[in-house]
MIDOSE-1310 file (N, C-alpha, C; in nm, 2 decimals, decimal comma, always signed):
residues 137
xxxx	-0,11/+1,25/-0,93/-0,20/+1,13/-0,94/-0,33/+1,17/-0,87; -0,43/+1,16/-0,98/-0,57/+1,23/-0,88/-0,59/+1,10/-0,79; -0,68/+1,17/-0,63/-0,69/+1,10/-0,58/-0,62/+1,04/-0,51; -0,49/+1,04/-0,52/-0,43/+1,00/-0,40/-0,33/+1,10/-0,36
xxxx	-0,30/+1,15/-0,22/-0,21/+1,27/-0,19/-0,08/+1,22/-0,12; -0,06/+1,08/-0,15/+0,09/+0,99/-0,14/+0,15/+0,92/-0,27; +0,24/+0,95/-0,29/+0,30/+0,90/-0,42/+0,46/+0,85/-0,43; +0,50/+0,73/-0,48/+0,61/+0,72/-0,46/+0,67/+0,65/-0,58
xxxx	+0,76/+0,65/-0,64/+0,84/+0,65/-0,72/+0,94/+0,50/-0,77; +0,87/+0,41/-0,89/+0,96/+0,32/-0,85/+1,02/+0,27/-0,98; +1,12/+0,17/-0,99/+1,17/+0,17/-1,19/+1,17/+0,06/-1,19; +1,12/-0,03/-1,25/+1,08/-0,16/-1,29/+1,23/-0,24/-1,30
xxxx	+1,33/-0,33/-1,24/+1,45/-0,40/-1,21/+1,39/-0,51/-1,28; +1,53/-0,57/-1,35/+1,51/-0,68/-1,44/+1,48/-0,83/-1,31; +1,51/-0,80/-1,22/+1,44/-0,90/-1,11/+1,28/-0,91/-1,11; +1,21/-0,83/-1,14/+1,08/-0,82/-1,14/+0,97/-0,86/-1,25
xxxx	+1,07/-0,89/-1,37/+1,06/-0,92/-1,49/+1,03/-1,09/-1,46; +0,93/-1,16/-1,52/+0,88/-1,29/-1,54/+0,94/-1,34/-1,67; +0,88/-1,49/-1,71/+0,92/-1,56/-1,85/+0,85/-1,50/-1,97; +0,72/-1,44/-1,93/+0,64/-1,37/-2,05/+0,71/-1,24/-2,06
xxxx	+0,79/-1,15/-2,01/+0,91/-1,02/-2,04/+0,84/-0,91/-2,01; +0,77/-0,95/-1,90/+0,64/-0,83/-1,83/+0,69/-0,85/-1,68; +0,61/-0,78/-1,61/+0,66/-0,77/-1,47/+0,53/-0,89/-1,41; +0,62/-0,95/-1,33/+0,57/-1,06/-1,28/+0,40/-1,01/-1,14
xxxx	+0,30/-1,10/-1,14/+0,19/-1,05/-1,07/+0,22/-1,05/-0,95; +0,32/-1,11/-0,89/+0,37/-1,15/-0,74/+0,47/-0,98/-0,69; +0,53/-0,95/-0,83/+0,57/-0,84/-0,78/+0,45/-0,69/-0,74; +0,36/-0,71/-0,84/+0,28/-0,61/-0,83/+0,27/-0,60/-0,66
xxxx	+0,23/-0,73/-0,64/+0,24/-0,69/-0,46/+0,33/-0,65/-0,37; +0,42/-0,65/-0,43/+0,57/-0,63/-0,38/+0,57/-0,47/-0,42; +0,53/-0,44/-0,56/+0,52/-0,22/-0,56/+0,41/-0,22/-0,42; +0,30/-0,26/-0,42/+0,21/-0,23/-0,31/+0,24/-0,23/-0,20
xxxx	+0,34/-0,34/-0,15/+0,42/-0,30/-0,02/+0,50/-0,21/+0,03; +0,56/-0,16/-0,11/+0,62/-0,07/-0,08/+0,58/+0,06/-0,07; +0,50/+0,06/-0,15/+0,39/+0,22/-0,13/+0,34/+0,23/+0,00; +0,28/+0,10/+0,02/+0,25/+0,11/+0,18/+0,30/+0,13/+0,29
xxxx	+0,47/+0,09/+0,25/+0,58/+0,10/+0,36/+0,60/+0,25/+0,39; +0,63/+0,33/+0,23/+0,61/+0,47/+0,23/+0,56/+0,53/+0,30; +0,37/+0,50/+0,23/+0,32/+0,59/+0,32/+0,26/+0,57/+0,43; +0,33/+0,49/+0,54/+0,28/+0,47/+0,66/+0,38/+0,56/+0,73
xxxx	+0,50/+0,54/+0,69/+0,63/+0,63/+0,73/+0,56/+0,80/+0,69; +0,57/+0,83/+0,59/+0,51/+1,00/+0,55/+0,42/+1,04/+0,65; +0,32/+1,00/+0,72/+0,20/+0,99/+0,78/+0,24/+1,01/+0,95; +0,33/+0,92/+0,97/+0,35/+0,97/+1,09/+0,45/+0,86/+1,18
xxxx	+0,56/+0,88/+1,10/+0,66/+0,76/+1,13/+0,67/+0,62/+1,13; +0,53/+0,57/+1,12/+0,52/+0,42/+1,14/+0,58/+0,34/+1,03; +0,57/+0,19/+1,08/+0,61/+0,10/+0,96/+0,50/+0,01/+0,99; +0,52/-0,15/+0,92/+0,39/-0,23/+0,92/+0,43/-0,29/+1,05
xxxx	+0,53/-0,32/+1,14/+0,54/-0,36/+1,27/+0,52/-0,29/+1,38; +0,48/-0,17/+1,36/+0,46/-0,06/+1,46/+0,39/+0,08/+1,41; +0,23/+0,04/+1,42/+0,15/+0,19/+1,39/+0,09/+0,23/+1,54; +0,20/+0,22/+1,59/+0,17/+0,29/+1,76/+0,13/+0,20/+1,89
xxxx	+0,19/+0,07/+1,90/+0,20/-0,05/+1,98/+0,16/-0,13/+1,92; +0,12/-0,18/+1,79/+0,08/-0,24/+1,74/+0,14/-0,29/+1,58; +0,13/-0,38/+1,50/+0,21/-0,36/+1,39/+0,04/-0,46/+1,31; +0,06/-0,46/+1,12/-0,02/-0,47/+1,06/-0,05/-0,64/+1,00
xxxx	-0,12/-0,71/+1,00/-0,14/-0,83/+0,91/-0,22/-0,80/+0,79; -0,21/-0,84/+0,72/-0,31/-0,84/+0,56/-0,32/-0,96/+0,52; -0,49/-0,97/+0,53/-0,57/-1,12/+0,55/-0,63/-1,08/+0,43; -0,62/-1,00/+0,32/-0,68/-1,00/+0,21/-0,62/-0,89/+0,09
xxxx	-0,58/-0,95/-0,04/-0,57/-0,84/-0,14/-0,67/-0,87/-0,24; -0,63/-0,75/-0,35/-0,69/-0,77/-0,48/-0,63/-0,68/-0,55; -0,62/-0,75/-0,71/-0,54/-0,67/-0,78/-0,57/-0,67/-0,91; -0,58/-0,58/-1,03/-0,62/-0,55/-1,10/-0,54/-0,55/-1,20
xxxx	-0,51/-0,57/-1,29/-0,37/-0,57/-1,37/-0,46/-0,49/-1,53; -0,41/-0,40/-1,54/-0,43/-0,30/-1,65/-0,34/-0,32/-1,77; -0,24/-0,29/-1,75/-0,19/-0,27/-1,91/-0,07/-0,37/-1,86; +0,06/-0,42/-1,92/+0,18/-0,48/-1,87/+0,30/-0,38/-1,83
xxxx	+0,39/-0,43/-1,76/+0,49/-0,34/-1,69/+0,66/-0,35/-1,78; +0,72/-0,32/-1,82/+0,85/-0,41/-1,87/+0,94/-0,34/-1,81; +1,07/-0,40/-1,81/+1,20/-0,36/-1,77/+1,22/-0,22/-1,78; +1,27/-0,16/-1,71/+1,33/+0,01/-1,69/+1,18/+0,12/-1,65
xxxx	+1,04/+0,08/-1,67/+0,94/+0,15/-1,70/+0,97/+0,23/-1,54; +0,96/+0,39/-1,56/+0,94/+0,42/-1,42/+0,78/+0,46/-1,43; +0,77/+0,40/-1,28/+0,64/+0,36/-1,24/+0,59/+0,49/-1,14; +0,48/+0,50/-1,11/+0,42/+0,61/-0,97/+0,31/+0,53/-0,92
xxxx	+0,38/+0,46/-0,77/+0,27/+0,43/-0,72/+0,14/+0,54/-0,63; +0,06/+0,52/-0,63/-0,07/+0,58/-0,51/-0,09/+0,52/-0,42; -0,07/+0,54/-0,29/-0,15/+0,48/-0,17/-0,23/+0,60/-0,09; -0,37/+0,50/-0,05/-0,44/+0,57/+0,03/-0,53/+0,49/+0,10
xxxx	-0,57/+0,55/+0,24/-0,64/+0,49/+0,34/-0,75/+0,52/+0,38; -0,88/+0,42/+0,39/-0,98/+0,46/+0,36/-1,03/+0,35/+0,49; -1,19/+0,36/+0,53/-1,27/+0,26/+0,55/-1,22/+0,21/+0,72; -1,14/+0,34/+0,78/-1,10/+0,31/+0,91/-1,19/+0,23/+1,01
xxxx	-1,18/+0,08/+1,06/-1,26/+0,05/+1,16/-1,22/+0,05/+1,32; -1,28/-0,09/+1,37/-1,24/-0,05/+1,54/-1,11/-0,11/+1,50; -1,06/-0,23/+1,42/-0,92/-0,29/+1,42/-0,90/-0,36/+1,28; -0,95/-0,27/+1,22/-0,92/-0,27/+1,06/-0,93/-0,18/+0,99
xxxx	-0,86/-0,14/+0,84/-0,87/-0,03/+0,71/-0,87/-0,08/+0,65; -0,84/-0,03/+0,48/-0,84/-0,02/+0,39/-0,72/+0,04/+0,33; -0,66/-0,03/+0,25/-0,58/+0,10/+0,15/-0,60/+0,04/+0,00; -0,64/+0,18/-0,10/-0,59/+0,17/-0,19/-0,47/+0,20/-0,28
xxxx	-0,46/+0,14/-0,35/-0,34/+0,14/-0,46/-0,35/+0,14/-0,61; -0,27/+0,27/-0,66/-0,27/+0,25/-0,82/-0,14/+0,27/-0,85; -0,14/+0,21/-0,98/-0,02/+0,18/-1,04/-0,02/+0,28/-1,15; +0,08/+0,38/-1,17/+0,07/+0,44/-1,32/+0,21/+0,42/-1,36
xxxx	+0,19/+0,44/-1,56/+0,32/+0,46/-1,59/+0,31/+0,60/-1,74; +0,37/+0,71/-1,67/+0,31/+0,80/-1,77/+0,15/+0,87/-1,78; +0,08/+0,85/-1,68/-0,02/+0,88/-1,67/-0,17/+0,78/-1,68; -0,05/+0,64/-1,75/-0,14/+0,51/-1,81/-0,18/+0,44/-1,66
xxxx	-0,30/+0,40/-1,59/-0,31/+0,29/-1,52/-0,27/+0,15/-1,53; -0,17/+0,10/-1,54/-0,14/-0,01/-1,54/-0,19/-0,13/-1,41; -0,22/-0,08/-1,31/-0,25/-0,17/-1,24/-0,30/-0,10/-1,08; -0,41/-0,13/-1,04/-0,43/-0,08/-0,95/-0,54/-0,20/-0,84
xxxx	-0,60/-0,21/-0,72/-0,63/-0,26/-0,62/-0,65/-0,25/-0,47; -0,63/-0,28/-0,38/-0,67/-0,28/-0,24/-0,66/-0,36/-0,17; -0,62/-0,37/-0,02/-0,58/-0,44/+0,09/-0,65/-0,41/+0,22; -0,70/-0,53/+0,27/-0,73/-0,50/+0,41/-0,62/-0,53/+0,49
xxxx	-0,62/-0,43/+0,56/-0,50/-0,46/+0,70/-0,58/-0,48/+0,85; -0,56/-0,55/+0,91/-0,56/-0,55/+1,08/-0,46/-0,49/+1,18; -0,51/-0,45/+1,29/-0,40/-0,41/+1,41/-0,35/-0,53/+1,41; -0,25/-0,60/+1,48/-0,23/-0,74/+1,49/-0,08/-0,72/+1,64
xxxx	-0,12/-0,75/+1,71/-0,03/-0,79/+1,81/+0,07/-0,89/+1,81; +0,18/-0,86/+1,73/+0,23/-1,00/+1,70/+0,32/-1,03/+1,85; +0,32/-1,00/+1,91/+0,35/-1,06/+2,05/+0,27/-1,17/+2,09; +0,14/-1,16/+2,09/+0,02/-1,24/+2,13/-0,04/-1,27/+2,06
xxxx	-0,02/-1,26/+1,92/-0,05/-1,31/+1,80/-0,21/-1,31/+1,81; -0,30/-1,17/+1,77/-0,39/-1,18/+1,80/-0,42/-1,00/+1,75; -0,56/-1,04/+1,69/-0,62/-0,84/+1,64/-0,60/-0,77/+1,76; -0,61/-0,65/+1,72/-0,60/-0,53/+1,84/-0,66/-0,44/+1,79
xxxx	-0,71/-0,36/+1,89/-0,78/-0,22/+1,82/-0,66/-0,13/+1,75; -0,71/-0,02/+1,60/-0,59/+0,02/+1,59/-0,58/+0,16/+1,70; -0,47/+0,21/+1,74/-0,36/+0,25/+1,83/-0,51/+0,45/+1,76; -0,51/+0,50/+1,90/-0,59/+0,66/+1,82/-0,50/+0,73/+1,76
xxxx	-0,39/+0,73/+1,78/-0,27/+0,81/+1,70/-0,22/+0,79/+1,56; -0,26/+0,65/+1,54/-0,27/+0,60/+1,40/-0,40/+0,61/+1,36; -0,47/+0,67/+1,41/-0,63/+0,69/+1,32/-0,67/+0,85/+1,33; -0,59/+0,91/+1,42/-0,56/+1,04/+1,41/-0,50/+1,11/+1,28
xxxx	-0,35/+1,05/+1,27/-0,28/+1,09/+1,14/-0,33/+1,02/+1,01; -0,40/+0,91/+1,02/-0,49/+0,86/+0,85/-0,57/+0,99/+0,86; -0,65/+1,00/+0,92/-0,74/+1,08/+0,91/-0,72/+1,26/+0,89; -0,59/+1,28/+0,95/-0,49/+1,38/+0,96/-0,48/+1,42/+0,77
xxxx	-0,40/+1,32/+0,77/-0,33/+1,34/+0,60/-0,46/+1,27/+0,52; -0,56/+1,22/+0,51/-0,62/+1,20/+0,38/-0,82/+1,32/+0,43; -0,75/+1,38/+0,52/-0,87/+1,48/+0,54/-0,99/+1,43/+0,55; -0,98/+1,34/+0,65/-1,12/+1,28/+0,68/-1,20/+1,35/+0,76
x	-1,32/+1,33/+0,77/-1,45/+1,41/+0,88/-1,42/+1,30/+1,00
């Protein structure tokens, strides 16, 4: 998948499937999470409750819906991390099936202290390895 150097793998379950016999938009967020769960783990063991004392909130998406998804389709998601700040990123996300973009978009994430329910800077070790694996300057 150009453009992104994380990719993961997923097959459309009849749970995912809506009343129109396409894959529901609620799920598309649900592949996005999971790409993201992926590649936060590939990168350097984290998950969204822990990218190095800290774990992630997402106070914003957007989603683009391309072509429709149906039952059995195996899917390839893209994730990638962009736009590092002092206590926020970026990631993008595409959807392919076969090489087709079916659906693709982006999420802001925050450091988020959920102990103290409150932003945090993100953690240098998680802005080390983003920057590590997507070859940033």
């Amino acid at each position: 998948m150009n453009g992104f150097r994380f990719t993961v793998p997923i097959r459309v379950r009849v749970a995912d499937i809506n009343y129109g016999g396409h894959v529901s938009n609620a799920v598309v967020l649900n592949f996005f999470q999971d790409g993201r769960i992926g590649y936060l783990e590939r990168i350097g063991g984290f998950s969204e409750l822990d990218i190095g004392g800290c774990g992630i909130i997402l106070p914003e998406a957007h989603v683009h819906y391309r072509a429709e998804m149906f039952f059995g389709d195996e899917l390839l998601i893209g994730v990638r991390a962009r736009d590092l700040g002092r206590s926020s990123f970026v990631v993008d996300y595409r959807i392919e099936r076969a090489g087709e973009v079916t659906a693709e978009g982006w999420t802001s994430l925050v450091a988020f202290d959920y102990a103290r329910r409150r932003a945090v800077r993100l953690p240098a070790a998680f802005v080390e390895a983003v920057r590590k694996f997507e070859e940033m300057e």
